[in-house]
C-alpha positions as CSV (number, residue, x, y, z in Angstrom):
1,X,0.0,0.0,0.0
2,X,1.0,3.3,-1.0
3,X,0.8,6.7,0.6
4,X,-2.5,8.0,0.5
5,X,-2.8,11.0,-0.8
6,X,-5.3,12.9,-2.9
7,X,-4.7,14.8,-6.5
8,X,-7.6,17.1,-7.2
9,X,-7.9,17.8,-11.6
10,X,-8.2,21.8,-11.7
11,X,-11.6,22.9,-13.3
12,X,-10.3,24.6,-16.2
13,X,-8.4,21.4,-17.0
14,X,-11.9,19.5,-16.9
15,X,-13.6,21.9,-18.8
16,X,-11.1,21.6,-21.6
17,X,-11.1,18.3,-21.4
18,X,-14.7,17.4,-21.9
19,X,-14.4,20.0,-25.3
20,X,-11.5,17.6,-26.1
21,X,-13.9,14.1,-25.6
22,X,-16.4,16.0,-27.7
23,X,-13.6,16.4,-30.5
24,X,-12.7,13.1,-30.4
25,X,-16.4,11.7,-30.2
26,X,-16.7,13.3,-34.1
27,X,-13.6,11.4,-35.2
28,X,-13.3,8.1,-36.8
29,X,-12.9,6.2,-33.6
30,X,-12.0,3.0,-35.9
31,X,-14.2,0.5,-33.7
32,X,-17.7,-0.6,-33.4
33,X,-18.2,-0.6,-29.7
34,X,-18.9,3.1,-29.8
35,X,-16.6,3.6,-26.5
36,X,-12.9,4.4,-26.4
37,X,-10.7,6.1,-24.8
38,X,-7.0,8.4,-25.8
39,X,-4.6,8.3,-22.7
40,X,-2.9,12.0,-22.0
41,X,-1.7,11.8,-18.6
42,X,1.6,9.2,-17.9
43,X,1.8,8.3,-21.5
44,X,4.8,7.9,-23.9
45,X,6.4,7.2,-26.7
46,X,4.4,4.3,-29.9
47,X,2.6,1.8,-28.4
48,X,4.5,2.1,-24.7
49,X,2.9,2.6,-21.7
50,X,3.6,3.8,-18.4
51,X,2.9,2.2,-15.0
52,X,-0.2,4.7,-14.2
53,X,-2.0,6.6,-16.7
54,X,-5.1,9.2,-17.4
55,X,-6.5,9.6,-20.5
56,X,-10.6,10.8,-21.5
57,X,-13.4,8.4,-23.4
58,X,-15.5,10.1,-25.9
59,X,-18.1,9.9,-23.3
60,X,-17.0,13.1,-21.2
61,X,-15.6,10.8,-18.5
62,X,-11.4,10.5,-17.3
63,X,-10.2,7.7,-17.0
64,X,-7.6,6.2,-14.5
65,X,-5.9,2.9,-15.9
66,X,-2.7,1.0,-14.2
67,X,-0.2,-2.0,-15.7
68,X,-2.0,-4.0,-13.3
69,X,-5.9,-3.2,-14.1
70,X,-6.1,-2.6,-17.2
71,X,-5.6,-5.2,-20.3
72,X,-4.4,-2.6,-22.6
73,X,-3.7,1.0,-23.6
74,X,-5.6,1.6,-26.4
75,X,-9.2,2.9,-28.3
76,X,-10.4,-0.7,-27.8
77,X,-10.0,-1.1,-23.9
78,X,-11.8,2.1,-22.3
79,X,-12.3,0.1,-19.2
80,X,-10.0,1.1,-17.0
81,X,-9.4,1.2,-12.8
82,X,-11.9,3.8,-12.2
83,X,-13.8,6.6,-13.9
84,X,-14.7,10.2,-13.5
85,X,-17.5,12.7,-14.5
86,X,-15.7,15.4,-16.0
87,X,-18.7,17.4,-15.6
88,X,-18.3,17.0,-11.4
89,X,-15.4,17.6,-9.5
90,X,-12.2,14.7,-9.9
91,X,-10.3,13.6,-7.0
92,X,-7.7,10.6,-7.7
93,X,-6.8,9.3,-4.6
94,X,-3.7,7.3,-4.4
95,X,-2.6,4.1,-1.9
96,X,-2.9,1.9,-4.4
97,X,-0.5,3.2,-6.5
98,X,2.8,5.0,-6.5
99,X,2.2,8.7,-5.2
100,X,4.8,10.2,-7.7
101,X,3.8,8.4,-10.7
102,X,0.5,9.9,-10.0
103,X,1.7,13.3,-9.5
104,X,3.8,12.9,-12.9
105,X,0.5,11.6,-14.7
106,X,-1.4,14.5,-13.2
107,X,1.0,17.2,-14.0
108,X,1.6,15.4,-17.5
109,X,-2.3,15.3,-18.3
110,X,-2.6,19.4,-17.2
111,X,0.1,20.2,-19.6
112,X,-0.8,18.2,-22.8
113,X,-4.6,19.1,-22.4
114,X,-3.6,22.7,-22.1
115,X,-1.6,21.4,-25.6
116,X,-4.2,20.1,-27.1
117,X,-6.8,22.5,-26.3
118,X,-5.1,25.0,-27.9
119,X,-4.4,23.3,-31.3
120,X,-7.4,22.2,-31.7
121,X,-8.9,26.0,-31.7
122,X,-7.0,26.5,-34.2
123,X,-8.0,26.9,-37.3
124,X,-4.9,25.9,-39.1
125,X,-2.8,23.8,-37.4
126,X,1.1,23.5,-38.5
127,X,2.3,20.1,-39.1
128,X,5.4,21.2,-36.3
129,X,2.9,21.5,-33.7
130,X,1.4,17.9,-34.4
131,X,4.9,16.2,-34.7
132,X,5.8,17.7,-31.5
133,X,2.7,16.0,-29.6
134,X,4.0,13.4,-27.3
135,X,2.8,9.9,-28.0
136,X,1.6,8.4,-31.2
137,X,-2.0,7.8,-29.8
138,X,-2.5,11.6,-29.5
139,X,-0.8,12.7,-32.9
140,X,-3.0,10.1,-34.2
141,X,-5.8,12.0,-32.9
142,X,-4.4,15.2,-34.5
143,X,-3.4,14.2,-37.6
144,X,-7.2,12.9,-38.1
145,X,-8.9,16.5,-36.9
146,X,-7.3,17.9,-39.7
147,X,-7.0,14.8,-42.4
148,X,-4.3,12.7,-43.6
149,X,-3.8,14.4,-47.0
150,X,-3.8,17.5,-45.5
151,X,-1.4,16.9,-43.0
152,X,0.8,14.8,-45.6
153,X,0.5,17.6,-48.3
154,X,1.4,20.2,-45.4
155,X,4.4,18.2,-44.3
156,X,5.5,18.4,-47.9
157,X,5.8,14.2,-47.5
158,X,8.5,12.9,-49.3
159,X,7.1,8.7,-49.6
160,X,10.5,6.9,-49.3
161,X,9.5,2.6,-49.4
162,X,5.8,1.1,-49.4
163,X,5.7,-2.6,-47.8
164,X,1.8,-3.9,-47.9
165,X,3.0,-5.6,-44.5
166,X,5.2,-3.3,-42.6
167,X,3.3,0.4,-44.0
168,X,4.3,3.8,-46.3
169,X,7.6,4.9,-44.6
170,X,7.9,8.7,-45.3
171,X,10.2,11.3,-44.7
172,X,9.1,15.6,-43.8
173,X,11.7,17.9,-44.4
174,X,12.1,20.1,-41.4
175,X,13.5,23.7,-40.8
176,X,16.8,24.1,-38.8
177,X,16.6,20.3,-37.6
178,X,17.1,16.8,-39.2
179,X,14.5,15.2,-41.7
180,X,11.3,13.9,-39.5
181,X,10.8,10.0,-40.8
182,X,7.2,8.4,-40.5
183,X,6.3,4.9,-40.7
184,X,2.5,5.0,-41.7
185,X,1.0,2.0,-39.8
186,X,-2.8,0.1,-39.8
187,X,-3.4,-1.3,-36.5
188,X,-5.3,-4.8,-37.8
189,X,-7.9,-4.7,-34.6
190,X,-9.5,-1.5,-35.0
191,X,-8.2,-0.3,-38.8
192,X,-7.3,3.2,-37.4
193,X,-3.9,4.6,-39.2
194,X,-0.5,5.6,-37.2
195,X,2.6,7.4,-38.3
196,X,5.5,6.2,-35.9
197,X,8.3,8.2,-35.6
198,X,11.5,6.4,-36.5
199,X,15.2,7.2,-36.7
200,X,16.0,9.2,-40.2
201,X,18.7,6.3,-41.2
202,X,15.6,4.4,-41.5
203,X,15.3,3.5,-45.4
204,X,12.5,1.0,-46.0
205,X,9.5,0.0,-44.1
206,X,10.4,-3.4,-43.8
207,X,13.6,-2.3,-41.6
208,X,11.8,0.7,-39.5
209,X,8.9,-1.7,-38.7
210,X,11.2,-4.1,-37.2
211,X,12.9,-1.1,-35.2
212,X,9.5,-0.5,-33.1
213,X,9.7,-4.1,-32.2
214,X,13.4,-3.8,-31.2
215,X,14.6,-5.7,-34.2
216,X,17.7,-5.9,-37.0
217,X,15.5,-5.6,-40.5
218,X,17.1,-9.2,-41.3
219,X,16.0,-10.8,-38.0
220,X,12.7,-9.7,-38.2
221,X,9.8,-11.7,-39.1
222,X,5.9,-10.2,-38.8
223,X,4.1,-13.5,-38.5
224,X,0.4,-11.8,-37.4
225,X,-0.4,-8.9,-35.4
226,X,-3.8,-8.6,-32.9
């Protein structure tokens, strides 16, 4: 048991928040359960995921989800530990958890809804902002408010390999930093489209597909995905 301690979510963080699950209730949310949710708080990098996380459903509620309740991070599995009206006031209380990963989760949800809230007032949104969103679930999410052609055509998309079982890997020219390279991605569960951010050595799909699982291009071997 942890130290109990209680982490109240600011008002003007739940009133943005509840804009952001009406946002992503109007996107494709590539299912047919109707439910899911997109993790803000505690997450990182692809398809990684911390110990403790927060994220929103597109039914205005948060939702708190740890490694050990909850099957998986991801628009398919909005169950989580426990769940909030955003619409009443949110108290996480720890002791069942680790009080600084909460804290970190807390403080990591405030800033990237304060992110996100922002782009998405925005009437044009430049493809830098969107690269520079933290996880892959969220750029996702950002890359289909404003469209996948647009964003591609904005990002002046340079299509470097096609593999029809690894994805399009492209490469975005950027200003006053190294070329961005994207490894466009179909997740086979819920058909809902990823770009991956990969090392810019990358130089087919084949070998940058086999870099998110850790892999040497020549040692890899994508047998079937779920």
């Amino acid at each position: 048991m942890y130290e109990t301690k209680e982490f109240t979510i600011p008002e003007a963080t739940r009133e943005k928040l509840l804009y952001l699950s009406t946002v992503f209730q109007n996107l494709n949310t590539g299912n047919t359960s109707g439910e899911f949710w997109i993790a803000i708080g505690g997450t990182s990098e692809s398809y990684d995921w911390s110990q403790f996380e927060i994220g929103i459903n597109n039914t205005q509620q948060l939702i708190t989800c740890s490694q050990s309740g909850c099957s998986c991070n991801g628009p398919e599995h909005p169950t989580g530990d426990s769940k909030y009206e955003l619409g009443k006031e949110v108290v996480i209380k720890g002791g069942d958890y680790d009080t600084q990963e909460i804290e970190e989760a807390v403080a990591d949800l405030i800033k990237t809804t304060d992110t996100l809230y922002d782009l998405f007032q925005k009437k044009d949104v430049a493809t830098e902002e969107i690269i520079a969103l933290p996880n892959a679930e969220i750029r996702r999410a950002a890359i289909e408010y404003i469209g996948y052609e647009s964003f591609m055509a904005k990002a002046a998309a340079k299509k470097l390999d096609e593999n029809n079982d690894h994805g399009i890997l492209y490469q975005v020219p950027l200003k006053d930093d190294e070329d961005l390279v994207l490894l466009k991605v179909k997740d086979p569960s819920t058909d809902r489209q990823y770009f991956l951010r990969v090392p810019p050595e990358m130089k087919t799909a084949g070998q940058a597909r086999a870099w998110t699982f850790g892999f040497r291009e020549q040692d890899f071997v994508l047998t079937k995905e779920t």
